[in-house]
N, C-alpha and C positions, 0 to 999 in steps of 0.2 A: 520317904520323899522329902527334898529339903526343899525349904522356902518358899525360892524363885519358880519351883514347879507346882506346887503347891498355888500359887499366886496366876501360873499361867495356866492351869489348867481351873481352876475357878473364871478364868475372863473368858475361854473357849466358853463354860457352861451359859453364859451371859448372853444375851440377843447381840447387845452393845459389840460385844468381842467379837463375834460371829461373823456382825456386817462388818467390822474393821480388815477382817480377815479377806474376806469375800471383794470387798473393795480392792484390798493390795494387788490379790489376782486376777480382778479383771484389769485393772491398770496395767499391769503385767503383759495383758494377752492384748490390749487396745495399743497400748504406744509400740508397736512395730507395725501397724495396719494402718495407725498416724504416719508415721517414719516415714514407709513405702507412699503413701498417699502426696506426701509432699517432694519425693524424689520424683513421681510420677509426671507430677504438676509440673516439675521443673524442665522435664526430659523436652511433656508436648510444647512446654512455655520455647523452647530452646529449639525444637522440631518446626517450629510454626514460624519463626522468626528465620532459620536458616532454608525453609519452605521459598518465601518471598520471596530470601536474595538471590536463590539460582532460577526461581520464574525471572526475575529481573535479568540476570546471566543469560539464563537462552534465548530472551526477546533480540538484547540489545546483540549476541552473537549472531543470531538471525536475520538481521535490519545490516549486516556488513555481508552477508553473503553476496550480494548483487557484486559489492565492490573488491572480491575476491577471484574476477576474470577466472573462474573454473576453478582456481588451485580451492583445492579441499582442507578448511581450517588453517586457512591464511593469516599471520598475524597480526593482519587487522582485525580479525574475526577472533581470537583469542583473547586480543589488547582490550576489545571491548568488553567483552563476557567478563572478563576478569575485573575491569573499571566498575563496573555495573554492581559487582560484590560489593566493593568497596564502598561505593557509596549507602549502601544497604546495610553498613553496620561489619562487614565481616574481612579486614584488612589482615594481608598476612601471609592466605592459604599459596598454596604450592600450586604453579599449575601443572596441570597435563594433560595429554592428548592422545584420543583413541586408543581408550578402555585401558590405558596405563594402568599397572598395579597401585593402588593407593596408598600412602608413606600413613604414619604414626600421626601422624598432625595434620590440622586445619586442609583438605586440601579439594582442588579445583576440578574435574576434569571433563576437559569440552572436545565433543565429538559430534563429526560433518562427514557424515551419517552418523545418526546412529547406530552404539554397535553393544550398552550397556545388557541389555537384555539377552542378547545371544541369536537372535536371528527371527524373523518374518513371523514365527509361532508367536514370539511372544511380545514383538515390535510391529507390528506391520510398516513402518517407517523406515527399517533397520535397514542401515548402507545409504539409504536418500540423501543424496548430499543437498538436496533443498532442505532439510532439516537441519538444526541444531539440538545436539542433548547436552546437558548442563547435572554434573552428577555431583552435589556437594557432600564430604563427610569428613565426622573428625570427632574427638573428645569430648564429652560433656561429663565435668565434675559430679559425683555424687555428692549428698548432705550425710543422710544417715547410714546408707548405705555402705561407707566408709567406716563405720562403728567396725562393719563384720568382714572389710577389708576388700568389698570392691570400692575401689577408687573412683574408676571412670567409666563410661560405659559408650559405645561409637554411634551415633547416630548418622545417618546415610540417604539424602532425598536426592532426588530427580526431576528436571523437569523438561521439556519438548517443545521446540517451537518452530515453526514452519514460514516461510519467506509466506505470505496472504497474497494471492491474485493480484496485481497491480491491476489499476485503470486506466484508460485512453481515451476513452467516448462518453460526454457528459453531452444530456441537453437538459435544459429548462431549470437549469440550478439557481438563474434570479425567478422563476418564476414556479413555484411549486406546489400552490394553492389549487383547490379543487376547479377553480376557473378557466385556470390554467394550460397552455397551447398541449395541441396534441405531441409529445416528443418524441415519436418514432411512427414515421410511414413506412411501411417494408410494398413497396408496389411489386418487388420484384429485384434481376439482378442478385449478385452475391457480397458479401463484405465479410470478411474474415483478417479476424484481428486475436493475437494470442496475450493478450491480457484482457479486462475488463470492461463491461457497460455501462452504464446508469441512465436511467430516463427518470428525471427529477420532477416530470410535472405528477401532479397530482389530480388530475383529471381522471374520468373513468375509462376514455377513452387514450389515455398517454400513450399507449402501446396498441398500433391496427398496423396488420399483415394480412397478405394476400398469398395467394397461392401463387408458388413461384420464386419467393423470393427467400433467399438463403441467409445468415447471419449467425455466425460463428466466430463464438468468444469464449474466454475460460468461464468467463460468470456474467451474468443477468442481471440486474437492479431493476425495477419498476416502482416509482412510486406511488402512483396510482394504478388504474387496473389495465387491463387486458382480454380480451374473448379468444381463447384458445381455437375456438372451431372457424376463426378466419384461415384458417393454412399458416405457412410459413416451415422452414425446417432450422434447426437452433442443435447446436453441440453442444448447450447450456442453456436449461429451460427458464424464460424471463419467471421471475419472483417477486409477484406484485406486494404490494404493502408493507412494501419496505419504509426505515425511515430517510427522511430529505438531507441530504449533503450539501455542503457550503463549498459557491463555486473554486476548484481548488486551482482556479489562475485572478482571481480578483485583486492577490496582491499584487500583483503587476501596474508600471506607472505609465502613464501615456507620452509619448515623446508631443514635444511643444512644436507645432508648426513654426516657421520662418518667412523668410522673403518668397515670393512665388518665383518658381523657376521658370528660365526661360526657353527649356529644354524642350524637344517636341518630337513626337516621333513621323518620319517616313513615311509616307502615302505608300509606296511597295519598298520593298528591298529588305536591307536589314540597318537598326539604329542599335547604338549603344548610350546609354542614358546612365546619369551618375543619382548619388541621394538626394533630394530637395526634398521642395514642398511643390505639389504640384497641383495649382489651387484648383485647376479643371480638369481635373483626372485627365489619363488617355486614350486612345483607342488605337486598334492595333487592327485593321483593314486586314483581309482573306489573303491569306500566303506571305503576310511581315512577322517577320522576325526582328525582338526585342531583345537583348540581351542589358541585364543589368546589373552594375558592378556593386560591390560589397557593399552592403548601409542600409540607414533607414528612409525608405520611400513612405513621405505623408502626403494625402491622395484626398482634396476636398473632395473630388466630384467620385468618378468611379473607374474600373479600367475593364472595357469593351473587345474581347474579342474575336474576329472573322474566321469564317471558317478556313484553316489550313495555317492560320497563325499562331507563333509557338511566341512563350514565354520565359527565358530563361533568367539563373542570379544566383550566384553561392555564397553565401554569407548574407542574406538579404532578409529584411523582413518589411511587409506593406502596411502601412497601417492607415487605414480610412476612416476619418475622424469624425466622420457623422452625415456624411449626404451621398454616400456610393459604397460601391461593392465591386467585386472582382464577379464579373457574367463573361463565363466563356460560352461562345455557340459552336454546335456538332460541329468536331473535324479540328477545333482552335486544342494545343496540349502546352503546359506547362512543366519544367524543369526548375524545382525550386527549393534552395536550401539555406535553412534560418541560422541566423549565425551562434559559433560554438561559445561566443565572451561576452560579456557583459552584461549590461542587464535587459537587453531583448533574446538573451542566448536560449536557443530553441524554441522561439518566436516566429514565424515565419508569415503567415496571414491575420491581421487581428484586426478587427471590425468595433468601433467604438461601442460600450453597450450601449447609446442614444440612436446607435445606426440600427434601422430595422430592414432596411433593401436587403431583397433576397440574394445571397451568393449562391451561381449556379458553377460548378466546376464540372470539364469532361476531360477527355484527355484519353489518346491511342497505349500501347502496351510499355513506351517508355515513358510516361508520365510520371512527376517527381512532386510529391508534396515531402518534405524534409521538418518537420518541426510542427510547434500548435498552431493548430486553426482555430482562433478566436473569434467568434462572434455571439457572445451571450444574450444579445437582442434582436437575432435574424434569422433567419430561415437558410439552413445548406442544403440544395437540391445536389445530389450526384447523379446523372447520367453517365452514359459510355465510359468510363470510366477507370483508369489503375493504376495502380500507383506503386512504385519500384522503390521505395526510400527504406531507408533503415527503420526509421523511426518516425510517427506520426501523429498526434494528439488532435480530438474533433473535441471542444470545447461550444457548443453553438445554443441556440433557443431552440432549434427543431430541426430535425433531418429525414429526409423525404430520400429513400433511395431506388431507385429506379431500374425497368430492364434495360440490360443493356452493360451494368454497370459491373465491375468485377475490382472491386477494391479493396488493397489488403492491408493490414495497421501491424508494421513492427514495431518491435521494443527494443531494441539497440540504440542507448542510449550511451556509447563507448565515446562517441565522440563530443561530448559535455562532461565537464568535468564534474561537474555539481550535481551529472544525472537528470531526471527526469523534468521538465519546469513543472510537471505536478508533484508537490509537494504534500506528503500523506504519510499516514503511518503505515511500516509495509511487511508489520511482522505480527503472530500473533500464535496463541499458544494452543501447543497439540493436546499434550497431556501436564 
C-alpha cells in the first residue's frame, strides 16, 4: 500500500473524515433539490405575473364587446386585449384568434366565444360570444435547469371574462341611509327592462310589492330589505343587502337658465315651441298637441298635461330646475327623444336634485321616452303606461309603478356614440 492510501485510509478510520465524507454527499444529493426549488420559484414568480396580464386582457376585450355591433372578435376587441398586455408588463407577444395554433414565442390569443377548452363539458361558456377568453403562453428561461440541458420550459394561462349585466333603473342613490325613502312600490302593472335594477335606499322597507305586479330585469340590487311574502313576480330575484352605489348620472352639469321666453302655448290646436327658458312652465289643455324642436327646454315652474294631449321633441331634453315636474294626467302621451351630442346627449327628462315635485308619467301604446329620466330628488309615478324607445335610463329618488302600466326599458344605445350616459364598469371575470 503506498502513501497516499495509506494516509486516506487512516482519515476514513477517523470520525473527523467520516463527517467530511458524509457532508460531501449530502451536498451532492441537497444542491439539485436547491437547483429545482429555485427554477420552481421562478416558473410560479413568472406564472403569477403572466396570470394578471391576460385577467387584464379578457376584462379589457370584454368592456369592447358592446362596441363590436355583433361581429365576433372585432378589432377593437383584439386592439384592446392586446393594449391591456402591454401595459401589464408583457410587450411583443403575437396575436391570434380562435384557438389558433400557438407559435414558439410570447404569444396572445383572444377568443369571442370561447373555444380553448373544447366544448360545454369542459367550458360551459364555450362559443358565448358574450364572453372573452384570453389564452397567454410562451418561454420561461430555466436557471439550473439548463446545467442538464432543458433550457426553457412553456408556460400557458387563461382567463374568462363576461360583458356584467348593465344597469338602467337606479332609485335613492342620494339617499341610502336606513332612513331612507322607500325605492320601489310594485302596486302592480308590468315593467320589463333587459338590463339591470338597483334600489339604493337603505331602509328596511326600500323594496314593497303587491300582488299583481310584474318586474323583470336581468339582475336585482336591493340595498336595504324586502318581504318576499308581499307577492310580486321577478325573472331576477331582488338581492337585498347589497352594497350602496354612487349616483352613476351625478356627473352631469346643469344647463344655466337665460332670459324668460316669450313663447306660449295654444289653448286647442297644435304649437310648435323652440329651446328657452321658460320661467312659468306650461300647460298643455286636453286634446293640444305640442311639438318641440331640438334643444334644451329650462322649465322654472312645471309642464301640465290634459287628458288627450301629446307631447312631442327629437333631440330634446327638459330640464326643471327646482320648482316643477313634468304630471301627465290619464289619456295625455308623450313622444320624446334626448339628444345624440353633446353634453345632455341621452338626457332626455332631468329634474334638478333640489326638485322633489312628484313626476307622474302615462302614456297610450306609442308613447316614447328616448334617453335618462333624471330625477335624484323626486318621486316617478308610472301609470297607463309604455314605452316604444330604444333605449331608456329611470335615474329617480323613488318609483311607484302602478296597474295599468306596461313599461318596457331598452338598451340600444346605437344611436350615441359614447354609448350609454351611465357610465360604469361593464366587464368582469368568469374564470
Amino acid at each position: 500500500m503506498n502513501r497516499f492510501s495509506a494516509r486516506l485510509l487512516r482519515g476514513l478510520r477517523e470520525e473527523s473524515g467520516q463527517a467530511m465524507v458524509v457532508g460531501v454527499v449530502s451536498l451532492m444529493a441537497v444542491l439539485p433539490c436547491v437547483a429545482l426549488a429555485i427554477d420552481v420559484g421562478q416558473f410560479r414568480f413568472q406564472q403569477q405575473q403572466m396570470q394578471a396580464a391576460v385577467d387584464a386582457a379578457a376584462l379589457a376585450g370584454a368592456i369592447e364587446v358592446s362596441s363590436c355591433a355583433g361581429t365576433a372578435n372585432c378589432t377593437a376587441l383584439q386592439t384592446a386585449a392586446q393594449r391591456a398586455l402591454v401595459e401589464n408588463g408583457f410587450g411583443g407577444s403575437t396575436l391570434k384568434s380562435q384557438c389558433a395554433t400557438p407559435g414558439t414565442v410570447l404569444t396572445l390569443t383572444v377568443n369571442n366565444g370561447p373555444c380553448s377548452l373544447g366544448s360545454t363539458s369542459g367550458d360551459p361558456n364555450y362559443g358565448k360570444t358574450g364572453y372573452v377568453e384570453a389564452v397567454l403562453s410562451g418561454p420561461a428561461n430555466t436557471i439550473f435547469a439548463n446545467l442538464v440541458g432543458l433550457r426553457t420550459i412553456r408556460i400557458a394561462v387563461r382567463a374568462e371574462a363576461y360583458v356584467a349585466p348593465s344597469f338602467c333603473l337606479f332609485t335613492s342613490t342620494s339617499n341610502t341611509t336606513s332612513t331612507g325613502p322607500q325605492g320601489i312600490l310594485l302596486n302592480g302593472g308590468t315593467l320589463s327592462a333587459n338590463c339591470g335594477a338597483i334600489d339604493d335606499s337603505g331602509s328596511s322597507g326600500a323594496l314593497t310589492t303587491n300582488s299583481g305586479a310584474t318586474f323583470n330585469t336581468t339582475k336585482f340590487s336591493v340595498h336595504g330589505g324586502w318581504s318576499p311574502n308581499n307577492g310580486g313576480a321577478f325573472s331576477s330575484t331582488p338581492v337585498t343587502g347589497v352594497p350602496a352605489v354612487a349616483d352613476p348620472l351625478s356627473y352631469l352639469t346643469a344647463p344655466t337658465a337665460g332670459t324668460c321666453t316669450s313663447q306660449t302655448v295654444a289653448g286647442t290646436g297644435s304649437t310648435t315651441l323652440n329651446q328657452g327658458t321658460f320661467c312659468s312652465g306650461f300647460n298643455l289643455n286636453s286634446n293640444t298637441t305640442v311639438a318641440l324642436n331640438p334643444g334644451t327646454y329650462i322649465i322654472l315652474g312645471g309642464v301640465n298635461m290634459g287628458t288627450g294631449s301629446t307631447l312631442t321633441g327629437t333631440g330634446v331634453t327638459l330640464f326643471f330646475s327646482g320648482s316643477g315636474a313634468l304630471q301627465m294626467n290619464t289619456g295625455s302621451t308623450a313622444q320624446l327623444v334626448a339628444p345624440t351630442t353633446g353634453s345632455l346627449a341621452g338626457i332626455v327628462i332631468w329634474e334638478a336634485g333640489s326638485d322633489t315635485n312628484a313626476m307622474i308619467i302615462n302614456g297610450n301604446t306609442s308613447a316614447k321616452f328616448e334617453g335618462a329620466v333624471y330625477a335624484p330628488g323626486a318621486q316617478l309615478t308610472i301609470n297607463s303606461a309604455a314605452n316604444t324607445a330604444k333605449y331608456t335610463v329611470l335615474d329617480v329618488n323613488s318609483l311607484i309603478l302602478n296597474t295599468g302600466a306596461n313599461f318596457a326599458i331598452g338598451s340600444d344605445y346605437s344611436s350615441l356614440a359614447g354609448g350609454s350616459p351611465v357610465k360604469s364598469g361593464s366587464a368582469a371575470l368568469a374564470e
